[in-house]
C-alpha positions in Angstrom: 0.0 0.0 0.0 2.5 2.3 0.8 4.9 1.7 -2.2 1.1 2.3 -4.2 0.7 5.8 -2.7 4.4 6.6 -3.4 3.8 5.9 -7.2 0.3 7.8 -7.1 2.0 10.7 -5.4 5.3 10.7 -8.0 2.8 10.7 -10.5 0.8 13.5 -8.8 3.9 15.5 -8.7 5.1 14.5 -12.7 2.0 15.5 -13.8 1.5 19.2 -11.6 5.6 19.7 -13.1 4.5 19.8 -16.5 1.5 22.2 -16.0 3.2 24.7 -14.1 6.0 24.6 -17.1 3.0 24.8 -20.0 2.9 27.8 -21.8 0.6 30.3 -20.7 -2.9 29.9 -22.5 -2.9 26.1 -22.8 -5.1 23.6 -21.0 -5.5 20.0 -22.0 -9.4 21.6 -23.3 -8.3 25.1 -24.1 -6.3 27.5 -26.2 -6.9 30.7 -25.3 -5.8 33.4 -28.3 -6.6 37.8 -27.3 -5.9 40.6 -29.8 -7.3 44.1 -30.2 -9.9 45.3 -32.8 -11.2 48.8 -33.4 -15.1 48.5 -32.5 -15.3 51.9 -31.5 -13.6 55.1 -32.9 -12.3 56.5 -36.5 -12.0 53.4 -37.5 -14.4 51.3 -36.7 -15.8 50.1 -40.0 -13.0 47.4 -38.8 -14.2 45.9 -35.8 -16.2 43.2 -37.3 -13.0 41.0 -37.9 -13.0 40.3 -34.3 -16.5 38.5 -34.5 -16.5 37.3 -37.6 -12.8 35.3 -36.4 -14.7 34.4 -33.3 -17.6 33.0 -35.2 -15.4 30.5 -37.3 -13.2 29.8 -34.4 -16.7 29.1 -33.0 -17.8 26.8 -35.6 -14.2 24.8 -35.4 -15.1 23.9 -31.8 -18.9 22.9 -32.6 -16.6 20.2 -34.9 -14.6 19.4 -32.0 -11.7 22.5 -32.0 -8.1 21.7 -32.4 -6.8 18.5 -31.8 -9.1 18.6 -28.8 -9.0 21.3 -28.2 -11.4 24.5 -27.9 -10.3 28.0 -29.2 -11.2 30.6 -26.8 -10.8 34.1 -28.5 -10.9 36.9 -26.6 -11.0 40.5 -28.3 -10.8 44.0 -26.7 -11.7 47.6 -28.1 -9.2 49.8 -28.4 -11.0 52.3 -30.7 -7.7 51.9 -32.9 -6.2 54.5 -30.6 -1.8 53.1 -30.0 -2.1 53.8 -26.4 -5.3 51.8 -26.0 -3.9 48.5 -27.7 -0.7 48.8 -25.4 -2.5 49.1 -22.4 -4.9 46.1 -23.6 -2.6 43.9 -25.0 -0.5 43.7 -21.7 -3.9 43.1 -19.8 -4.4 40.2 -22.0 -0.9 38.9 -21.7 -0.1 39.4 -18.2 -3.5 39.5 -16.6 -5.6 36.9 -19.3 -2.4 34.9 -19.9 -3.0 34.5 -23.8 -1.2 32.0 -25.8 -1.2 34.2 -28.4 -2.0 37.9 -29.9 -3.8 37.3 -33.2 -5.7 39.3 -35.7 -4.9 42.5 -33.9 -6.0 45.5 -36.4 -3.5 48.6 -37.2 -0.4 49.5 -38.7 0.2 51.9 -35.7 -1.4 50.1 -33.1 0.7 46.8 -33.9 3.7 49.1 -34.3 3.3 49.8 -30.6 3.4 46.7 -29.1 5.5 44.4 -31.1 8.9 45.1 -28.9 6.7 44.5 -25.8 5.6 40.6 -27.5 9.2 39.9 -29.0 10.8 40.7 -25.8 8.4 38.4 -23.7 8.0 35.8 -26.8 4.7 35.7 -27.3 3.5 35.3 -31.1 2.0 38.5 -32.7 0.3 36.2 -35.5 -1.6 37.5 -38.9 -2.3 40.8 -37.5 -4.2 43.4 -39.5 -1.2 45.4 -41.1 0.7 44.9 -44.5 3.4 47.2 -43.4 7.5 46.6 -43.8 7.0 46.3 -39.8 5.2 43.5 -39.6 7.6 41.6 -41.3 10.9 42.5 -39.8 12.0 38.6 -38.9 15.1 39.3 -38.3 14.3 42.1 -35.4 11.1 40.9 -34.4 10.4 36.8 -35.3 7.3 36.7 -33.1 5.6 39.5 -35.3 4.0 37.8 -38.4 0.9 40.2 -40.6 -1.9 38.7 -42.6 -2.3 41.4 -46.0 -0.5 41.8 -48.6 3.1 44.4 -48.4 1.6 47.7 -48.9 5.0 48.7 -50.5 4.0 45.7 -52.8 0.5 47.3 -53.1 1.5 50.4 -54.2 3.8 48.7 -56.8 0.6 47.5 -58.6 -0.6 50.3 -59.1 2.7 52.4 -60.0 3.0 49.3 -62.7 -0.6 49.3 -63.9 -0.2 53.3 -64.6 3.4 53.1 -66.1 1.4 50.6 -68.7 -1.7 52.4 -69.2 -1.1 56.1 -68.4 1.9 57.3 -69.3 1.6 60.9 -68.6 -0.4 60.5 -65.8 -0.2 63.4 -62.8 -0.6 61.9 -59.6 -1.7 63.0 -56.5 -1.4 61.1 -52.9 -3.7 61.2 -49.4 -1.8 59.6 -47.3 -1.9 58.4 -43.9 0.9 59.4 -41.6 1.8 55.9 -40.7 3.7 53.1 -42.6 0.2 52.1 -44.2 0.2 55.6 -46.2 3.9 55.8 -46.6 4.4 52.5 -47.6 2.1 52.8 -50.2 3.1 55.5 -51.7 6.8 54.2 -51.5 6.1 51.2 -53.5 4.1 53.9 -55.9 6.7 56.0 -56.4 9.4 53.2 -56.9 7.6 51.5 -59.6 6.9 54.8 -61.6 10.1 56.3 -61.2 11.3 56.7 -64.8 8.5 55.6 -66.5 6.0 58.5 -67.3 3.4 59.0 -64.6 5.0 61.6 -62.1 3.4 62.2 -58.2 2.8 65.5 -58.5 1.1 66.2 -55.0 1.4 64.8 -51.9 -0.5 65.8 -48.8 -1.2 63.6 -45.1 -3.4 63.4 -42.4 -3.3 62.7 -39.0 -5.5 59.9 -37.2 -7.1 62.7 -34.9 -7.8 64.9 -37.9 -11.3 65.5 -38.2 -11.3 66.3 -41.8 -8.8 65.8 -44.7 -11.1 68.7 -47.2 -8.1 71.0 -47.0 -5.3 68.2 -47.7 -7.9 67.4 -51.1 -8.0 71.0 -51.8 -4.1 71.8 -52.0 -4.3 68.2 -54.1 -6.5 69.7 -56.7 -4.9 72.5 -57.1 -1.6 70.2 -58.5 -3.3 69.9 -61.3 -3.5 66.4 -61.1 -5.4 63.9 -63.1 -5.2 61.0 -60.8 -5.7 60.6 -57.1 -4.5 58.0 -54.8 -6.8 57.7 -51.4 -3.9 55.7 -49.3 -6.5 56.1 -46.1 -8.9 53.9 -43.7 -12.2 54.3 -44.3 -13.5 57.1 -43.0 -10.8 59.5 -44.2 -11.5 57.5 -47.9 -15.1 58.1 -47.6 -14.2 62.0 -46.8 -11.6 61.8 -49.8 -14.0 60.8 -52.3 -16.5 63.6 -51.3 -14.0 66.7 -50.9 -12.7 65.9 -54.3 -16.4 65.3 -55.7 -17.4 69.1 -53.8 -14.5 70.4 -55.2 -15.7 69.6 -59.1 -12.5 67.6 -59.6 -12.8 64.1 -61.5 -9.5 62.2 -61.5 -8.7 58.8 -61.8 -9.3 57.4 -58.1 -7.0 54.4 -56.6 -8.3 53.0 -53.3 -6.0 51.3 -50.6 -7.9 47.8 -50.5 -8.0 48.4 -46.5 -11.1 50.4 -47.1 -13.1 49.1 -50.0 -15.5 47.1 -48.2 -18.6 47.4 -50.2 -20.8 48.9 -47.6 -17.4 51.8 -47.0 -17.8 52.0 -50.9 -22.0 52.6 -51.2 -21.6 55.5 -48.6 -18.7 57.0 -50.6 -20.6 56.4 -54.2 -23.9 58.3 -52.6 -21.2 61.4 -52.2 -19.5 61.1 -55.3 -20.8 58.2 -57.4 -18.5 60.0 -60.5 -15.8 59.1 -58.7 -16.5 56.0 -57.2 -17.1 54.9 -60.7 -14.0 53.1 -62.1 -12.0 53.3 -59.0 -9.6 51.0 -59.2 -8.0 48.6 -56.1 -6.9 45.7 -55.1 -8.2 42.6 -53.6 -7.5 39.1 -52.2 -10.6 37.9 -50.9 -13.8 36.5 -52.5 -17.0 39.0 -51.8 -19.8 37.0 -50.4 -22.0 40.0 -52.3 -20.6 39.1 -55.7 -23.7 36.9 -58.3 -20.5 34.8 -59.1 -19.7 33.4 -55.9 -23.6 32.7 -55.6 -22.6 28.8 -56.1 -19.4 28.8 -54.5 -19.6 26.8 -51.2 -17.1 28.9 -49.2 -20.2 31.4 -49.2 -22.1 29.3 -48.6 -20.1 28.0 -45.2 -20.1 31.4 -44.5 -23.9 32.1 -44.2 -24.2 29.2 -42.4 -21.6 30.4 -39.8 -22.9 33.5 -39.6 -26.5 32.2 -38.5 -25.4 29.9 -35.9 -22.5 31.6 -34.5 -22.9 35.4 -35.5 -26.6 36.1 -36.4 -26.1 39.6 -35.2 -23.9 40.3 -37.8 -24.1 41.5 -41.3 -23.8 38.7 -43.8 -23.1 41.4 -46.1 -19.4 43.2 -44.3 -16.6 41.7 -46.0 -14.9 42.3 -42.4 -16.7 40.2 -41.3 -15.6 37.4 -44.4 -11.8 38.8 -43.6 -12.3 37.9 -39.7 -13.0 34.2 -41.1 -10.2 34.3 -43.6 -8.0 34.8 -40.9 -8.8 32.8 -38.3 -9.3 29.5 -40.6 -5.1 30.7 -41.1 -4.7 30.6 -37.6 -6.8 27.1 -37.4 -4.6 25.4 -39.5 -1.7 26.8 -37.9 -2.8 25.2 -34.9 -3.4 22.3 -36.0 0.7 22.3 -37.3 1.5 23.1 -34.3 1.3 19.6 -33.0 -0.6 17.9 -30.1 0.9 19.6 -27.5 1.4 23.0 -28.5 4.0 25.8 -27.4 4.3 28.9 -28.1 8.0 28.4 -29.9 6.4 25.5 -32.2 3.3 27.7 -32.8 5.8 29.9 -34.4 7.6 27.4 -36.3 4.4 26.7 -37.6 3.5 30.2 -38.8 6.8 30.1 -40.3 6.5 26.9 -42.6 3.2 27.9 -44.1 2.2 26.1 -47.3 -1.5 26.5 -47.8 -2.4 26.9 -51.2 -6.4 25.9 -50.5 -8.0 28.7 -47.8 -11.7 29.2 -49.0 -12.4 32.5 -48.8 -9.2 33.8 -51.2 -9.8 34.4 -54.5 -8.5 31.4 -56.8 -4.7 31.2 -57.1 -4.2 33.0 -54.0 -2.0 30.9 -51.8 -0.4 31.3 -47.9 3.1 30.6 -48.0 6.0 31.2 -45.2 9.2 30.9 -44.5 11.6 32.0 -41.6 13.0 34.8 -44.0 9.2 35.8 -45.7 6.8 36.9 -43.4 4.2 38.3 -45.8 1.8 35.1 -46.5 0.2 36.8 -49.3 2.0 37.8 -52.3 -0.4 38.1 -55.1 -3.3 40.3 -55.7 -6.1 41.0 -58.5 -6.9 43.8 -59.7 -10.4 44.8 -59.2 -13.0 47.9 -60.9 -15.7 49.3 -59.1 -18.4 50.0 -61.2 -21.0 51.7 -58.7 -22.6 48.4 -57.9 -19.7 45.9 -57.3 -16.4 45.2 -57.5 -15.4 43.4 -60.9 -12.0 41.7 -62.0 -9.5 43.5 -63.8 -6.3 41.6 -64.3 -5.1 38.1 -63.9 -2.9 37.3 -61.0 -0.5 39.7 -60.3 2.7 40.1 -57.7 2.2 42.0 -54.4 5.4 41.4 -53.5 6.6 45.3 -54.3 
């Protein structure tokens, strides 16, 4: 009996050693993931990735989760305001004990707490931010982004004018923060030399109120074409300064804000605009007739009523949320059986997924521990005041 109780109790004490050395975020039931999403503030028009993530992660465990697992996904508001996501990230690291930060939304905001999760080691996975940040591997390995390089972004469009408008006159609203400059970087590269010249450039600030004085010192350029490198609501405002001000250039939208509910309020302001503005896109649109077979969609609807039937089937946010997190599913699930936060990140970084529903066709994930972008290609996409509608065949993002 007592050699018994010794075993039981060695046992005991085995098995109490390897929790208390797990990582944080880990049960044998649970995988608890935290990240911060703009539901409030300038830029909320973003917010719904957080529940339209949490709705497929919440599908995945009606199936039976992650090799047993549940995913737990907890999201905080931090009206896309830097300070906000600092203070609420450490909360969910330090107080919530996350796994993982994922699907966090903000060049700036991620900016601000990616020293913070690379010091501590904590993955920073698939975040909302196509900036030259978020893929620094060499400085910050923990810190991997979802969209496409906005450098490599602005390179479509600096190629698809050197090809088609030559003389164009350019002018650029920008965001002062990498997603504005590193658009109009990869712009500016890719039509240096070849004809169409920037001939304006004017920014705005995430507290302005208003950009209708930055869009009239861009009219005056003279300019013939106009690049809104801006989040919605400062698009929205670009479109309708430029339409108040009589002007009628060619109009390039960042694809962070052509959502096509963002895009209906800015055609009601200046559907002359709106019409033919040209973007680019990676993700199918639930809205589109020729998707009305596809059965990504229709997992989607179905996801949506069971999980999310608050939500709009109609927000491509809330489509982006689920492109996201079925990335961060199948990351999991490479992750192995017993998942750490170092394999987790071996995982992110040996990505060969070539098969994720919700992209458009040809659009593949792919990784490795010296590319950090997953997604390197792009189409090229028309608006013609009632949809989006293809406009190229595959084309590099990688800028």
């Amino acid at each position: 009996m007592k050699r018994a109780a010794l075993l039981v109790a060695l046992a005991l004490a085995s098995t109490a050693g390897a929790a208390s050395t797990a990582d944080p975020g880990i049960t044998a039931k649970r995988i608890l993931l935290g990240g911060t999403v703009p539901l409030s503030g300038e830029a909320s028009a973003f917010g719904s990735v957080g529940p339209g993530a949490k709705a497929y992660f919440d599908y995945v465990n009606a199936k039976g989760g992650v090799n047993g697992r549940r995913i737990e996904y907890r999201y905080y508001d931090d009206g896309y305001d830097p300070v906000q996501t600092v203070q609420l990230t450490r909360k969910l690291v330090e107080q919530d004990k996350v796994f993982a930060i994922f699907n966090s939304v903000g060049t700036a905001n991620n900016a601000a707490i990616q020293p913070y999760l690379n010091e501590r080691k904590v993955p920073q996975l698939f975040v909302g931010d196509g900036s030259q940040a978020s893929a620094r591997p060499a400085r910050y390995p923990w810190t991997m982004g979802f969209l496409q390089s906005y450098v490599g972004e602005g390179a479509v469009y600096g190629r698809h004018l050197a090809a088609t408008r030559k003389s164009a006159r350019i002018a650029v609203l920008y965001e002062k923060t990498p997603l504005g400059t590193d658009l109009t970087s990869g712009l500016e590269r890719w039509i240096r030399g070849k004809g169409p010249r920037v001939v304006a450039k004017q920014g705005y600030e995430l507290t302005d109120a208003d950009v209708s004085s930055q869009l009239a010192e861009l009219k005056s350029s003279g300019a013939d074409t106009l690049m809104l490198f801006a989040t919605p609501k400062y698009a929205i405002q670009g479109f309708a300064a430029a339409a108040r001000l009589g002007w009628k250039p060619q109009v390039y939208v960042a694809s962070v804000s052509i959502e096509p509910g963002i895009m209906a309020i800015a055609r009601l302001n200046a559907p002359t605009l709106t019409r033919g503005a040209l973007s680019v896109a990676f993700v199918k649109n639930p809205n589109d007739p020729i998707w009305r077979k596809d059965p990504a969609v229709a997992l989607y609807r179905t996801i949506m009523k069971r999980h999310y039937p608050r939500g709009k089937e109609s927000d491509v946010y809330n489509w982006y949320g689920m492109t996201v997190a079925w990335t961060m599913v199948e990351t999991l699930k490479r992750s192995g059986a017993t998942p750490t936060r170092a394999g987790l990140l071996r995982a992110a970084q040996s990505l060969d997924l070539p098969n994720n529903p919700f992209l458009l066709p040809g659009i593949a994930l792919r990784t490795t521990r010296s590319r950090y972008f997953p997604l390197d290609k792009v189409y090229l996409y028309r608006y013609d005041n009632r949809q989006w509608v293809k406009a190229s065949s595959l084309l590099d993002a990688r800028g």
